[in-house]
Biopython code that builds the backbone (N, CA, C, O; Angstrom):
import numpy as np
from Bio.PDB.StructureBuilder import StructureBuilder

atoms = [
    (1, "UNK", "N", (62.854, -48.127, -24.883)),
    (1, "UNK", "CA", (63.139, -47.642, -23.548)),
    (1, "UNK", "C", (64.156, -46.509, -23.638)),
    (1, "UNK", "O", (65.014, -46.622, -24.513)),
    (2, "UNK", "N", (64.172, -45.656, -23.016)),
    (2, "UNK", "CA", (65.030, -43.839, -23.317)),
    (2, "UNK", "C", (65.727, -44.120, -22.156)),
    (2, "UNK", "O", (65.203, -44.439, -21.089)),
    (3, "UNK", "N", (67.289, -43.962, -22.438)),
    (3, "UNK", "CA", (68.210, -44.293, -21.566)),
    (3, "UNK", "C", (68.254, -42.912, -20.798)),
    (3, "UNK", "O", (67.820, -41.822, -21.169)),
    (4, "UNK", "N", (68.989, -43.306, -19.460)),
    (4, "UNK", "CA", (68.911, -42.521, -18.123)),
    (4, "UNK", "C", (69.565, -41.895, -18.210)),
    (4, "UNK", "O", (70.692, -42.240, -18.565)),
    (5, "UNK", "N", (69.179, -40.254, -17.870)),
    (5, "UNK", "CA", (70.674, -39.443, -17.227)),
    (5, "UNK", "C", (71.466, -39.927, -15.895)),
    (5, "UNK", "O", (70.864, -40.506, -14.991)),
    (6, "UNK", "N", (72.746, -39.673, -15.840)),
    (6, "UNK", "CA", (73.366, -39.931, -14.404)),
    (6, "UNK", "C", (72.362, -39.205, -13.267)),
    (6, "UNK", "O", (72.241, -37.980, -13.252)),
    (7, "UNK", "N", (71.865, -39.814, -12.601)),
    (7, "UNK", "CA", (71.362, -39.760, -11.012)),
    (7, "UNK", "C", (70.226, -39.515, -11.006)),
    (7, "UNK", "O", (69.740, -38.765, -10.159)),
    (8, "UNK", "N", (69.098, -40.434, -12.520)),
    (8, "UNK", "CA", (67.725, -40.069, -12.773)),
    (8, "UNK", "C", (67.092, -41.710, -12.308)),
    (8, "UNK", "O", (67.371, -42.739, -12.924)),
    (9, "UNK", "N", (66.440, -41.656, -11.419)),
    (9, "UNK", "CA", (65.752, -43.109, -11.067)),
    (9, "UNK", "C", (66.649, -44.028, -9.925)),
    (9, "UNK", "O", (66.349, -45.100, -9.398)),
    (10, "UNK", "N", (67.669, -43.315, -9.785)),
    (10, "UNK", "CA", (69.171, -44.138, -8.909)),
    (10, "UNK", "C", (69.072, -43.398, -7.591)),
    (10, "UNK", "O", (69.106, -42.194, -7.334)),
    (11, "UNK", "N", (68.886, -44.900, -6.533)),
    (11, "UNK", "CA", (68.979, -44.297, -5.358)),
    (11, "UNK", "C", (70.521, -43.841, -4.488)),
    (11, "UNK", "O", (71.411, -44.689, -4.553)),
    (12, "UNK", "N", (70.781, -42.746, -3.823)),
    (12, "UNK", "CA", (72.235, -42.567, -3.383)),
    (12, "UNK", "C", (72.202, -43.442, -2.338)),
    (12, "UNK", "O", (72.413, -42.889, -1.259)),
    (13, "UNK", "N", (71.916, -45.191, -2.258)),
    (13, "UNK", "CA", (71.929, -45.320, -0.744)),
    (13, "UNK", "C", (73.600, -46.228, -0.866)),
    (13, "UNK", "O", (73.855, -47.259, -1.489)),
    (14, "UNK", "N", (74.366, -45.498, -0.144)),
    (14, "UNK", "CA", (75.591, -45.978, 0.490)),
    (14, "UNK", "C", (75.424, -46.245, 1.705)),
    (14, "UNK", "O", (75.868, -45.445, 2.528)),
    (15, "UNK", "N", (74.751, -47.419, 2.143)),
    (15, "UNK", "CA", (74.989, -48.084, 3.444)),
    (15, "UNK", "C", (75.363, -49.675, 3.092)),
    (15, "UNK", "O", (74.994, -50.426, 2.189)),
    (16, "UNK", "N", (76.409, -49.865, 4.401)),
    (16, "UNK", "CA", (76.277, -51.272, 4.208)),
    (16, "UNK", "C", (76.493, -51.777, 5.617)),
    (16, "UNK", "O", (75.763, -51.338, 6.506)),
    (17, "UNK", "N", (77.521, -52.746, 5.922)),
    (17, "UNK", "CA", (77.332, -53.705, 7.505)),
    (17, "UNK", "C", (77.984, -52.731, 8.254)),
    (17, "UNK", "O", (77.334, -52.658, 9.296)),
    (18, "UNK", "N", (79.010, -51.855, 8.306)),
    (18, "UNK", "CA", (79.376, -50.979, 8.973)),
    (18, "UNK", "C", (78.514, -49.558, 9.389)),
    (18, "UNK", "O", (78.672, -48.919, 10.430)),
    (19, "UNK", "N", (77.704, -49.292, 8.448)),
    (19, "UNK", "CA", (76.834, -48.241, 8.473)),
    (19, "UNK", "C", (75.558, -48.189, 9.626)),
    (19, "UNK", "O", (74.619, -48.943, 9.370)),
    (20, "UNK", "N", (75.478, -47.566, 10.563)),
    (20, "UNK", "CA", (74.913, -47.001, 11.576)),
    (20, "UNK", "C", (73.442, -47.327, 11.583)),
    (20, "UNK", "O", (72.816, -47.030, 10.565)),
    (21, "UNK", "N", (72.922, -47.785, 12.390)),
    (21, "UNK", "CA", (71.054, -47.432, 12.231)),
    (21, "UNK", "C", (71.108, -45.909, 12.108)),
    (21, "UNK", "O", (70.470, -45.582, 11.107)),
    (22, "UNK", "N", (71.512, -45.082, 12.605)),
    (22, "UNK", "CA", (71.128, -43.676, 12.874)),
    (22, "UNK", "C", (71.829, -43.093, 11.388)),
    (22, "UNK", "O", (71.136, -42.625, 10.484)),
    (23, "UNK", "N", (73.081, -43.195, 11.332)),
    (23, "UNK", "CA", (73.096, -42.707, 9.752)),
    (23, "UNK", "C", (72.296, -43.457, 8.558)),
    (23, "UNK", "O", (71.951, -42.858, 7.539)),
    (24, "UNK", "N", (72.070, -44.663, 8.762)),
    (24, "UNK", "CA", (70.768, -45.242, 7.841)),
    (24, "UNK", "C", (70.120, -44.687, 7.903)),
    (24, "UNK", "O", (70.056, -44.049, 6.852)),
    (25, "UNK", "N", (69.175, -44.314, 8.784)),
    (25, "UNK", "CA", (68.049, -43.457, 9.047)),
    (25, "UNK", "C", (67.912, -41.939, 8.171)),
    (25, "UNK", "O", (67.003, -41.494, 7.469)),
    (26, "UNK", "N", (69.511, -41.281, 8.639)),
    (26, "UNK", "CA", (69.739, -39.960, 7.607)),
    (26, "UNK", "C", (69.640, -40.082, 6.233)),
    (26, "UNK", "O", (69.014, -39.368, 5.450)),
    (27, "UNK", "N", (70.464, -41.266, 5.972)),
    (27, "UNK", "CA", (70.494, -41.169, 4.289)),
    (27, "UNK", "C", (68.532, -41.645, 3.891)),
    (27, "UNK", "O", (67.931, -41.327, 2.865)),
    (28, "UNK", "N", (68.035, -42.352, 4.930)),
    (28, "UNK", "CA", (66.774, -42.401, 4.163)),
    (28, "UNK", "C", (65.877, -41.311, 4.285)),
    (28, "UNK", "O", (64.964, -41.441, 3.470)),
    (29, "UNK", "N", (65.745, -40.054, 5.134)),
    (29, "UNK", "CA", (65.445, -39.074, 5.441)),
    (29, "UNK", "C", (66.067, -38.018, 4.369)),
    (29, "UNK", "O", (65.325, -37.069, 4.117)),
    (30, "UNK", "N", (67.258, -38.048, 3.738)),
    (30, "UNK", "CA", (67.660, -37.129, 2.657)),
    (30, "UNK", "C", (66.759, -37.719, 1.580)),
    (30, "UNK", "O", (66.188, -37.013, 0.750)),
    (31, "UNK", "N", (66.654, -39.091, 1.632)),
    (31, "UNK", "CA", (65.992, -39.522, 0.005)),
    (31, "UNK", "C", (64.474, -39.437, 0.321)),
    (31, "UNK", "O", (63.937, -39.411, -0.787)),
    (32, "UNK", "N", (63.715, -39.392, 1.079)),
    (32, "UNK", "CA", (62.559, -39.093, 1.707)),
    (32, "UNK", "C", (62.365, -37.161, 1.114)),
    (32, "UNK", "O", (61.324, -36.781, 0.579)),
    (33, "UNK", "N", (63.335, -36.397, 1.315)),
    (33, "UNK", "CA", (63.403, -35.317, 1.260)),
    (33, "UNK", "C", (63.077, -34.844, -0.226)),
    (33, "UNK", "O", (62.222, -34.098, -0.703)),
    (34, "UNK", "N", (64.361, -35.765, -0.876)),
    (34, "UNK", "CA", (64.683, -35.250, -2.371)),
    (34, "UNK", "C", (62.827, -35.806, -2.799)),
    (34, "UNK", "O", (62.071, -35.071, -3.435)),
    (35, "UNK", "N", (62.592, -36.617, -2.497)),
    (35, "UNK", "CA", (60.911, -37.579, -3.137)),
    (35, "UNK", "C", (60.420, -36.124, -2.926)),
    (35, "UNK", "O", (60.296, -35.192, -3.720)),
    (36, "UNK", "N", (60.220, -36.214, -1.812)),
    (36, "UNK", "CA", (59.178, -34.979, -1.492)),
    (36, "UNK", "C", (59.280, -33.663, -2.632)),
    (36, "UNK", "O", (58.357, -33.095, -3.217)),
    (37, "UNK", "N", (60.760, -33.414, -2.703)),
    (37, "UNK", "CA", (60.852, -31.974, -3.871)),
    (37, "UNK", "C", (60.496, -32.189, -4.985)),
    (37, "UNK", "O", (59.803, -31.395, -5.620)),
    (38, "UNK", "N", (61.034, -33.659, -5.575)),
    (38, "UNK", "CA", (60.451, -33.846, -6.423)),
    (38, "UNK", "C", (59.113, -33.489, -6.930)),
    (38, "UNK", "O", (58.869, -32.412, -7.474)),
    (39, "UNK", "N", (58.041, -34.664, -6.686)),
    (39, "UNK", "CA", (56.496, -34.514, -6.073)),
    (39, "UNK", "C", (56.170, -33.209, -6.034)),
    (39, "UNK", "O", (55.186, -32.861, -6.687)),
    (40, "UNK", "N", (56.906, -32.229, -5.279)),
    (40, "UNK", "CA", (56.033, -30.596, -5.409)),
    (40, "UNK", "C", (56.730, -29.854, -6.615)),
    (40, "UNK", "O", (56.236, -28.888, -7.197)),
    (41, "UNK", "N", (58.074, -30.498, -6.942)),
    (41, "UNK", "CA", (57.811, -29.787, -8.516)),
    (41, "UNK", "C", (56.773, -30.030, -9.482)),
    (41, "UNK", "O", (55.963, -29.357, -10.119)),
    (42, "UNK", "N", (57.117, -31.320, -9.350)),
    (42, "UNK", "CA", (55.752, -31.869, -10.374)),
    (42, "UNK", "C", (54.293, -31.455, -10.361)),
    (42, "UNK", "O", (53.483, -31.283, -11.271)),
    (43, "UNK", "N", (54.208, -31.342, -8.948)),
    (43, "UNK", "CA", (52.802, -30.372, -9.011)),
    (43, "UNK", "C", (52.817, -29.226, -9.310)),
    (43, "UNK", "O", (51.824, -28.606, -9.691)),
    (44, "UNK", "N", (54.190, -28.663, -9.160)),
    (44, "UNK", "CA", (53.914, -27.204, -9.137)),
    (44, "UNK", "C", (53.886, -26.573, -10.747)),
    (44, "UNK", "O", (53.475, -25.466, -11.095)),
    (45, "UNK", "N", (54.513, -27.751, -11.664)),
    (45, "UNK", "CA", (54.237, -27.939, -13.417)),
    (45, "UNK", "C", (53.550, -28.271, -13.775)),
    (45, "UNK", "O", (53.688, -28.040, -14.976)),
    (46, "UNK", "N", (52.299, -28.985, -13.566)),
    (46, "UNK", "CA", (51.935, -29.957, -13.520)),
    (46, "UNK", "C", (50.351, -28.669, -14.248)),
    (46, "UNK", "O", (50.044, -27.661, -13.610)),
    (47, "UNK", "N", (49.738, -29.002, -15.381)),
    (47, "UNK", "CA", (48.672, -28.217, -15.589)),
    (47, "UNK", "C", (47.554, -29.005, -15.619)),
    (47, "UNK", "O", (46.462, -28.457, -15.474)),
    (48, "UNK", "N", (47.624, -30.231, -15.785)),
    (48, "UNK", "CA", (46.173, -31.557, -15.761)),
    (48, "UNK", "C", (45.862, -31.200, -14.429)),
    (48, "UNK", "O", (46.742, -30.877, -13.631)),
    (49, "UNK", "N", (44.823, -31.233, -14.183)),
    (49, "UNK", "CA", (44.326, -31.049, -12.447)),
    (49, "UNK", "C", (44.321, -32.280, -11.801)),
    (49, "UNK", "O", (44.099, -32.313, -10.591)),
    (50, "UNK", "N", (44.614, -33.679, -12.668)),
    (50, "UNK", "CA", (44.486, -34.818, -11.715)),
    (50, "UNK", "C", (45.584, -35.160, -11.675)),
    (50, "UNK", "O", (45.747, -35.891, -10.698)),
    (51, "UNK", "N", (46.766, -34.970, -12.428)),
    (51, "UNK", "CA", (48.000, -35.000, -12.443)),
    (51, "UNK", "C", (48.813, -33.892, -10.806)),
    (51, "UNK", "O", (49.698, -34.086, -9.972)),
    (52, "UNK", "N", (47.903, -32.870, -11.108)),
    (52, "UNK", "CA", (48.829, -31.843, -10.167)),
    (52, "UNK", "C", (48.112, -32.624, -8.275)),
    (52, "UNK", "O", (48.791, -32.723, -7.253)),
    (53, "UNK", "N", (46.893, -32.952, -8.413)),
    (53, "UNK", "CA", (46.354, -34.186, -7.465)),
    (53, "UNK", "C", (46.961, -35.342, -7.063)),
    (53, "UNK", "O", (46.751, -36.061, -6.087)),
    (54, "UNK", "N", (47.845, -35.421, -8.073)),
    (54, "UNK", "CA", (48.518, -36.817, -7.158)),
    (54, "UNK", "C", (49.828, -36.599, -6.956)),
    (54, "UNK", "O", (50.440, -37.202, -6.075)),
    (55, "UNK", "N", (50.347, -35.786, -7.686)),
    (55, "UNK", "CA", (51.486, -35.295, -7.366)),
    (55, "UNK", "C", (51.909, -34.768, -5.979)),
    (55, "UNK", "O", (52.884, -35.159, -5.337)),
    (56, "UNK", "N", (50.648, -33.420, -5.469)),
    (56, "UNK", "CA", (50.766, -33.206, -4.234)),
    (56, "UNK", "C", (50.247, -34.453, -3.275)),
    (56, "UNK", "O", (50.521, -34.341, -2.081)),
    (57, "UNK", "N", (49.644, -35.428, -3.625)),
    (57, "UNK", "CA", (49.036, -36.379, -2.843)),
    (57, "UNK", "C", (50.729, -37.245, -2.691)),
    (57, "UNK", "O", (51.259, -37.666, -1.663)),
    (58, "UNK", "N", (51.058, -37.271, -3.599)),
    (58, "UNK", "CA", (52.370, -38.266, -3.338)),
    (58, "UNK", "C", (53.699, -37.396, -2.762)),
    (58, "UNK", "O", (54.752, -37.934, -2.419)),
    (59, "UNK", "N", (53.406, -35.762, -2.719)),
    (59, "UNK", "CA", (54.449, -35.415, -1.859)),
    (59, "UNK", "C", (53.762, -35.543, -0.219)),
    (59, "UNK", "O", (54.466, -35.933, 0.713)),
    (60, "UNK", "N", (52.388, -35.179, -0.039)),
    (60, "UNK", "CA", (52.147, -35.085, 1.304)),
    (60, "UNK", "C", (52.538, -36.415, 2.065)),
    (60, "UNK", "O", (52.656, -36.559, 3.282)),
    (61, "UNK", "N", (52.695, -37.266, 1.160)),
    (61, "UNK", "CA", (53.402, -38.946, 1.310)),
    (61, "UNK", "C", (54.550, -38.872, 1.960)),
    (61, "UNK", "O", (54.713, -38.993, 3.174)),
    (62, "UNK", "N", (55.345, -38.672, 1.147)),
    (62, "UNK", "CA", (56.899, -38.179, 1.430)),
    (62, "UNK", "C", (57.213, -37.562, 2.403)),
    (62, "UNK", "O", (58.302, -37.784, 2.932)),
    (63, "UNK", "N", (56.223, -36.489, 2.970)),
    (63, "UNK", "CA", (56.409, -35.514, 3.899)),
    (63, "UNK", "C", (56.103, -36.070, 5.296)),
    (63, "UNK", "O", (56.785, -35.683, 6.246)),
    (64, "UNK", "N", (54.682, -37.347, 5.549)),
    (64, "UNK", "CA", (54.875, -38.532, 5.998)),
    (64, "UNK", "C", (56.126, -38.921, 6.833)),
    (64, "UNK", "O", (56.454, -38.720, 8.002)),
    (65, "UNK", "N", (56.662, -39.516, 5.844)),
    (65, "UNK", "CA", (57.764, -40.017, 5.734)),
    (65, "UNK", "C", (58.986, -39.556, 6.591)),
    (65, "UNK", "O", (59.533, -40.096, 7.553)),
    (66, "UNK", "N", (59.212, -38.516, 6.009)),
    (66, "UNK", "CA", (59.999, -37.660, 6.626)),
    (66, "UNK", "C", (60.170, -37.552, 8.146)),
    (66, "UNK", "O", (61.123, -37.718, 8.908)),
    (67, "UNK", "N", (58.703, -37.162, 8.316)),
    (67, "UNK", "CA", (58.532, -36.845, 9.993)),
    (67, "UNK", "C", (58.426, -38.156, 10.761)),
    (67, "UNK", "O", (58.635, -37.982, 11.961)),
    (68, "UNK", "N", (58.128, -39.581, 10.381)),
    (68, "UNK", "CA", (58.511, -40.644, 11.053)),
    (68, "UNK", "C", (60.179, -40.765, 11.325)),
    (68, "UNK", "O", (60.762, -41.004, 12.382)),
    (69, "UNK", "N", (60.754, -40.498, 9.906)),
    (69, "UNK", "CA", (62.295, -40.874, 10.150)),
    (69, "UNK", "C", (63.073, -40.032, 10.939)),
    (69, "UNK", "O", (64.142, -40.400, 11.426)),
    (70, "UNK", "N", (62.402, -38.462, 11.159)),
    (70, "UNK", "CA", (63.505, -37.470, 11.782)),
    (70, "UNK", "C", (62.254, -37.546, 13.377)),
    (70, "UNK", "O", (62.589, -36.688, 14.193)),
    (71, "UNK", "N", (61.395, -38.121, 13.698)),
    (71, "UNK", "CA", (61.051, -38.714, 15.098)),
    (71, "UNK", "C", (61.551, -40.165, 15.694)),
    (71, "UNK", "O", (61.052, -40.535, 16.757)),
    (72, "UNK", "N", (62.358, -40.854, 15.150)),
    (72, "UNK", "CA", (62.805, -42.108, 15.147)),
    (72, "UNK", "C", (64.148, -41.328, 15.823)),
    (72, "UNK", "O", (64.484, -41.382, 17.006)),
    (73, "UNK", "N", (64.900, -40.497, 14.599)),
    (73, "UNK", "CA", (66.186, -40.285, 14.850)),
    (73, "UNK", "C", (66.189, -39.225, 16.266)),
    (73, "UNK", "O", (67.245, -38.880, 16.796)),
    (74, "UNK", "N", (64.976, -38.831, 16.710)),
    (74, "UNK", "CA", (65.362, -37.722, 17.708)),
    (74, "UNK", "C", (65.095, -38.589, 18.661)),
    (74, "UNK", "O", (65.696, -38.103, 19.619)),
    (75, "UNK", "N", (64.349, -40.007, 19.203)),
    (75, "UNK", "CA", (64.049, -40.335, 20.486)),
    (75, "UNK", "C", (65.061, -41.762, 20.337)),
    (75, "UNK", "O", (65.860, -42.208, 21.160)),
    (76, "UNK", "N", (64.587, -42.452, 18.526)),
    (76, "UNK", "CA", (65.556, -43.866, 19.114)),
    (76, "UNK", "C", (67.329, -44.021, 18.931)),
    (76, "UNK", "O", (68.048, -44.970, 19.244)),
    (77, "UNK", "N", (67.667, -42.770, 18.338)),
    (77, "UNK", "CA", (68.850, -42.733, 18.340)),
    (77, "UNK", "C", (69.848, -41.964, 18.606)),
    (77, "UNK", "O", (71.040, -42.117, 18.339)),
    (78, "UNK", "N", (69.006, -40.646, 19.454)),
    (78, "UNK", "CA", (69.893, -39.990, 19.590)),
    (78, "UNK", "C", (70.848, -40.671, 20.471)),
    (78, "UNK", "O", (71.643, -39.732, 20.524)),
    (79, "UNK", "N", (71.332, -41.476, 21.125)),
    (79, "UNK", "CA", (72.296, -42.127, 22.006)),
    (79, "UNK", "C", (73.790, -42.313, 21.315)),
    (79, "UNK", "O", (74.928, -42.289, 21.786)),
    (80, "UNK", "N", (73.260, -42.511, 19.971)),
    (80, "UNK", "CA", (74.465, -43.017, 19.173)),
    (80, "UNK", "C", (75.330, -41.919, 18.936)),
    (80, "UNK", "O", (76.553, -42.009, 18.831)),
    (81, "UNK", "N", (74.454, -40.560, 18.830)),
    (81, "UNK", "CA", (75.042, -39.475, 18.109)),
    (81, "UNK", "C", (75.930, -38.487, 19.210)),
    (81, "UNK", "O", (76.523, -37.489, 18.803)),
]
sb = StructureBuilder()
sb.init_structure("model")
sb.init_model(0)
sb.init_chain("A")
sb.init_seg("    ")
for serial, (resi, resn, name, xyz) in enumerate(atoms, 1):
    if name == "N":
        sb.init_residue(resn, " ", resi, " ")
    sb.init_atom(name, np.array(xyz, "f"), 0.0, 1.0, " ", f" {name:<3s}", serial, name[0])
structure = sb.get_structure()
C-alpha cells in the first residue's frame, strides 16, 4: 500500500454539534466542488477513451451535486445567513 501525501484521499470536513446546517451545507458544496475539479482533470489527462468517459461521467456527478447543495442553501437556508 503507497503511503499518502498530506491532503490526498482526506476529507476537510470540520463540522461538528455547533456547526450550522447552512455552513454544513458550504463545506459540502466546497468538497462537491474540489470532486468535480478533480474528475475534469482527470479527464482532461486522461488518454484511454473509457477512462476519459468516466471521468467526465463522474464529474457531471459532482456537478449534480453541486447544484442541489447551492439550491438547498439559496431557498432552505438562506434565513440563517
Amino acid at each position: 500500500m503507497s503511503e499518502q501525501k498530506p491532503g490526498e484521499g482526506a476529507f476537510e470536513l470540520k463540522v461538528d454539534r455547533n456547526t450550522s446546517p447552512a455552513e454544513a451545507a458550504k463545506i459540502a458544496l466546497n468538497q462537491e466542488t474540489k470532486a468535480r475539479r478533480f474528475y475534469e482533470e482527470c479527464a482532461r489527462i486522461m488518454v484511454h477513451p473509457a477512462a476519459r468517459k468516466m471521468f467526465e461521467f463522474l464529474a457531471a456527478e459532482e456537478r449534480k451535486h453541486e447544484e442541489l447543495i447551492q439550491q438547498e442553501l439559496d431557498t432552505s437556508f438562506m434565513q440563517e445567513m
